[in-house]
C-alpha positions in Angstrom: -209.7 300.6 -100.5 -209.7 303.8 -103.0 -213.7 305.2 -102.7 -215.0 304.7 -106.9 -218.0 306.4 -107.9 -219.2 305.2 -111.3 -221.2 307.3 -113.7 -222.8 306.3 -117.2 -225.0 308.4 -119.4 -228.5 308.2 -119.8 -228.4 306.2 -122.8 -227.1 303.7 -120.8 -231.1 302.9 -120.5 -230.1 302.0 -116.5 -233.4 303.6 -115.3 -235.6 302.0 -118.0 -233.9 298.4 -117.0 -235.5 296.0 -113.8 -235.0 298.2 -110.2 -232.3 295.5 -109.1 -229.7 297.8 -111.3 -230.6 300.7 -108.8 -228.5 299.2 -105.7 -225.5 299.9 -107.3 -226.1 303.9 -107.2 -224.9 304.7 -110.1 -225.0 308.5 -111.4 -226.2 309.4 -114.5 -225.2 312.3 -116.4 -227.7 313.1 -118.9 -228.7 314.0 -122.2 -231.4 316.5 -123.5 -233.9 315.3 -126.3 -235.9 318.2 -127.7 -238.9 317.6 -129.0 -242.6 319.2 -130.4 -241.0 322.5 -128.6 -240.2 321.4 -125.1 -236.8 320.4 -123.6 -236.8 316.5 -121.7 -234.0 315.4 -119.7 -233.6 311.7 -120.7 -234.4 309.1 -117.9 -235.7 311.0 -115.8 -238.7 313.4 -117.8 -239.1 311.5 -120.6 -240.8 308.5 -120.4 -239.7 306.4 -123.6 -243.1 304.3 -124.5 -245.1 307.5 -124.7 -242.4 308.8 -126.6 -242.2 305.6 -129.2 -245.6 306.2 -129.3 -246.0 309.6 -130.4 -243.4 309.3 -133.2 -245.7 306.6 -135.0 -248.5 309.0 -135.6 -246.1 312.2 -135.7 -247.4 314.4 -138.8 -245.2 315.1 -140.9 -241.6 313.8 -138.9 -239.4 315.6 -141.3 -240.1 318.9 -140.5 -240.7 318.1 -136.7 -237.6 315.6 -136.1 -236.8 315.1 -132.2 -233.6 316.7 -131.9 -230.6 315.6 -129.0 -228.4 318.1 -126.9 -225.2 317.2 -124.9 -225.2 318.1 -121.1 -223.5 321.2 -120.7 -220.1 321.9 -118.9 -221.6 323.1 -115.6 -224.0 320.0 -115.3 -220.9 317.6 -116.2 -218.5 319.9 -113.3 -221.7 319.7 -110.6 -221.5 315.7 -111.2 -217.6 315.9 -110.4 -218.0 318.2 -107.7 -220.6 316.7 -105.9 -218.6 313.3 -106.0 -215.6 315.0 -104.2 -217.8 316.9 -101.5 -219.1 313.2 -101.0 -215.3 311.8 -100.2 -214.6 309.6 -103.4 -211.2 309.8 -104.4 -211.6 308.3 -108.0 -214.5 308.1 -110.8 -215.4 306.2 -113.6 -217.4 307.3 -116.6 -219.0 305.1 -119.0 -220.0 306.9 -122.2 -221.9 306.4 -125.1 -219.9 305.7 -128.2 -218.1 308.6 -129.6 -219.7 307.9 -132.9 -223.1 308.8 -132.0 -222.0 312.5 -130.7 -220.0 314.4 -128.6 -220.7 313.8 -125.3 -217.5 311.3 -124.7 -215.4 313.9 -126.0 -217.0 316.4 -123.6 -216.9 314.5 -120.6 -213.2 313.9 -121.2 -212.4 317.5 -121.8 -214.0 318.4 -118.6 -212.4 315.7 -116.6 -209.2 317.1 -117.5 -209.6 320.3 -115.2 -210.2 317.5 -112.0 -207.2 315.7 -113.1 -205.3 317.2 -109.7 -208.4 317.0 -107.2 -210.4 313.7 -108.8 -208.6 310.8 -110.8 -210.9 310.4 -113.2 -211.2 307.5 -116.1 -213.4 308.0 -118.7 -214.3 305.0 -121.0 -216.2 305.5 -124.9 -218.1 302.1 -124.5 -218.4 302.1 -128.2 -222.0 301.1 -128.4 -225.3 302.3 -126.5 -228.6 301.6 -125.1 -228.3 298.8 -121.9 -224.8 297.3 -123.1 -223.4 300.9 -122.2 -224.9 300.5 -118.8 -224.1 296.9 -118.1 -220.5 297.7 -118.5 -221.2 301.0 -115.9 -223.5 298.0 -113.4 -219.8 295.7 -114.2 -217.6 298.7 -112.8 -219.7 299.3 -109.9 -219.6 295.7 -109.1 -215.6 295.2 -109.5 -215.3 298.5 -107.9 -217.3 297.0 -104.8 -215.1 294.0 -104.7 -212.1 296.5 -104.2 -210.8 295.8 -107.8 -208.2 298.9 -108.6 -209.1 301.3 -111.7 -206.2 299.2 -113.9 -208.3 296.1 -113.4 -211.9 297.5 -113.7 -211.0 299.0 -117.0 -209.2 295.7 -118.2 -212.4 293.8 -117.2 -214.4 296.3 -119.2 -212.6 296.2 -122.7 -212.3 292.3 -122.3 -216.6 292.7 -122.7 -216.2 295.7 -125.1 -214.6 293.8 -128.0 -217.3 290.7 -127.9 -220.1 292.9 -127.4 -222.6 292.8 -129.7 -226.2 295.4 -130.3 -228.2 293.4 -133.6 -231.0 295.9 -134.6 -233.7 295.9 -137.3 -235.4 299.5 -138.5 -239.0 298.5 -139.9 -239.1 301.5 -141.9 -236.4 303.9 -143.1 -238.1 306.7 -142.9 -236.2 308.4 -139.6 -232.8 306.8 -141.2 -233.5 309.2 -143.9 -234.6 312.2 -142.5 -232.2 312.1 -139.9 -229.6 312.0 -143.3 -228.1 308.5 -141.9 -229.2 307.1 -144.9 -229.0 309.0 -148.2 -229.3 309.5 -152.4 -230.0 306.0 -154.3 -230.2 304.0 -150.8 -232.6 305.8 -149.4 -234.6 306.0 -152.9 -234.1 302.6 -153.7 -234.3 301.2 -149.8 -238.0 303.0 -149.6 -238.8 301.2 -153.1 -237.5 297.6 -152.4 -238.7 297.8 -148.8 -234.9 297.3 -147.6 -234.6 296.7 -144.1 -230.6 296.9 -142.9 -229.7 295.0 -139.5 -227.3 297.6 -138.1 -225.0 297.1 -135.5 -221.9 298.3 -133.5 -218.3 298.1 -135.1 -215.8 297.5 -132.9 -214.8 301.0 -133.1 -218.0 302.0 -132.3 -219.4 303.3 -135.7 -223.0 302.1 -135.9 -223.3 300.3 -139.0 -225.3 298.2 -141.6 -223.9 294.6 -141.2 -227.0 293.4 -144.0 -229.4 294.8 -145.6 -232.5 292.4 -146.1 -235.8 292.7 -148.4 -238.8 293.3 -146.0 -238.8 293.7 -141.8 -239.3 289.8 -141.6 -237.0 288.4 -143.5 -234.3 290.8 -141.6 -235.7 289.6 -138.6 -235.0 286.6 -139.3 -231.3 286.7 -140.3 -230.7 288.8 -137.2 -231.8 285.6 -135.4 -229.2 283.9 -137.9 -226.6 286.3 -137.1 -227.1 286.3 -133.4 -227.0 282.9 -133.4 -224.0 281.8 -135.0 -222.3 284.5 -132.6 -223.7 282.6 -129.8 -222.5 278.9 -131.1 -222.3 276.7 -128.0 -221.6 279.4 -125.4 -223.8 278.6 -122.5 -226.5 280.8 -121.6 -224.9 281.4 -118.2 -221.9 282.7 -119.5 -223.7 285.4 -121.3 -226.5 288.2 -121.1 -229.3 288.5 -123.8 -232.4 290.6 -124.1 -234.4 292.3 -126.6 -234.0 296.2 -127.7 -237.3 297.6 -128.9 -238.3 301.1 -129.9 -242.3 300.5 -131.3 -243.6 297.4 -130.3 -244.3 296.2 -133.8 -241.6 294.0 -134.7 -240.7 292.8 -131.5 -243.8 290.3 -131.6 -242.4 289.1 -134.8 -239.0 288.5 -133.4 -240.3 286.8 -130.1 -242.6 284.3 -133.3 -238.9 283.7 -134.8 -236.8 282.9 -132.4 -237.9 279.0 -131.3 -236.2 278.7 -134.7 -233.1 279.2 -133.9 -233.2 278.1 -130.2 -232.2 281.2 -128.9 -232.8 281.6 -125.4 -233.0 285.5 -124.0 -231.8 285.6 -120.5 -232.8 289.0 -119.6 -236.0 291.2 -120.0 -236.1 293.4 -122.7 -235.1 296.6 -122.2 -236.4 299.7 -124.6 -233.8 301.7 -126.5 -232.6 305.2 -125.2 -234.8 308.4 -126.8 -231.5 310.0 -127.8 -230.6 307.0 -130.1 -234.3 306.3 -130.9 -235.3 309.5 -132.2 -232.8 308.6 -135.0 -233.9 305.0 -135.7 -237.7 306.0 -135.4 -240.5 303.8 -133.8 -239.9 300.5 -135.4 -236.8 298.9 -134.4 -236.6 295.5 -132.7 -233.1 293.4 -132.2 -231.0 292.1 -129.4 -228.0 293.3 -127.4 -225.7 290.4 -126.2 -223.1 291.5 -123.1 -220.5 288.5 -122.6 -219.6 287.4 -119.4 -215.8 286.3 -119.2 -215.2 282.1 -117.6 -212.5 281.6 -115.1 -211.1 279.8 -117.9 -211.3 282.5 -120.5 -207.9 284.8 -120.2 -208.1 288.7 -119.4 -205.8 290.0 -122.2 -205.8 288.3 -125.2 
């Protein structure tokens, strides 16, 4: 059996999920936020409640704006070099969506010089936060079952195009400083107390799917949204759990959803400070990772 060692990157949120995901030793290759003039590696110096936390009573955000860095090419090498020295003969990296940055691209470019010492696959998840790293905790467990790159990767994009990240941004303010949102819709958004529910195309692109008058009421067609996705799907067929940066809306969503009957099957999990620090401190939503049925064919 080929030796796999799977790698995801820090927005993956792996080491801000439960301690089970930790047996699976996966690596992470990480980020840089930069922030109120210090450099924080992400997962593992930055601690993401205090850092929700400070960017509610930040004065003034849009001159001091937290700021992301890529991992450079030496960090990126020392994570492939290190997996040889240990004896694994092939990796697998699951990356952020190319979208948001370009770290994917990176990765890839750098894989390219291992190509003849290391086989090397490197996947654009095309989403972030936890979904990225339940696809690198699904590799890790195929690649323990023996499962060959070919069918890891299969497995993978079989989960990648029903995948689904529903979020709600309480205020736009961060949207607009960031310049995600812009001109009349940011003017008029601030005005009419727009709140969009963005999520992940299939291509990746984060998106608005809606745009709702006042946090509430977007709340509560995410729950809509979410749950005509869901239909009749069982719950065990499925993992669902709540994305949070601030807590303040995710009390309102937790109120909203014995509506609908939506039944979360996971704990919630707090959204990645490099993806944060662009929505700000007042998002709330759900990501929803399918889990294929014996009855439910690979390739479509």
């Amino acid at each position: 059996m080929t030796k796999k060692k799977i790698f995801c990157t820090s927005t993956g949120c792996l080491e801000y999920a439960p301690e089970r995901y930790r047996q699976y030793d996966i690596e992470i290759i990480r980020i840089r936020v930069l922030f109120q003039g210090k450099e924080y590696l992400e997962g593992l110096d930055l601690d993401p409640e205090q850092f929700y936390a400070e960017l509610e009573k930040l004065e003034n955000p849009k001159e001091n704006l937290p700021r992301t860095a890529m991992p450079t090419m030496d960090e990126i090498r020392a994570h492939f070099e290190k997996a040889i020295e240990e004896g694994y003969e092939e990796a697998i990296v699951i990356a952020l969506s190319a979208y948001l940055g370009g770290t994917y691209n990176l990765i890839r470019l750098v894989a390219e010089d291992y190509q003849d010492r290391i086989k090397i696959t490197v996947i654009d998840s095309k989403i972030t936060c936890f979904g990225e790293g339940l696809l690198a905790v699904l590799a890790a467990k195929l690649a323990k079952e023996g499962k060959s790159t070919e069918e890891i990767v299969k497995e993978l994009k079989w989960v990648m195009a029903r995948q689904e990240f529903f979020g709600v941004d309480g205020k736009l303010d961060y949207l607009i400083y960031n310049g995600r949102l812009k001109g009349g819709k940011a003017f008029f958004g601030k005005i009419l107390s727009i709140c969009p529910v963005v999520h992940f195309t299939k291509e990746g692109e984060l998106c608005a799917l809606q745009s709702v008058r006042t946090p509430k009421k977007a709340l509560y067609r995410t729950c809509e949204i979410l749950k005509d996705l869901i239909k009749d799907r069982d719950p065990k067929d499925y993992i669902l759990w709540r994305i949070y940066t601030g807590k303040s809306l995710l009390k309102t969503l937790k109120e909203l959803e014995p509506n609908f009957g939506i039944e979360v099957t996971h704990e919630d999990v707090i959204m990645t400070p490099v993806a944060g620090c662009h929505n700000g401190p007042w998002l709330a939503g759900y990501g929803y990772f399918p889990l294929r049925r014996e009855d439910e064919p690979l390739e479509d």
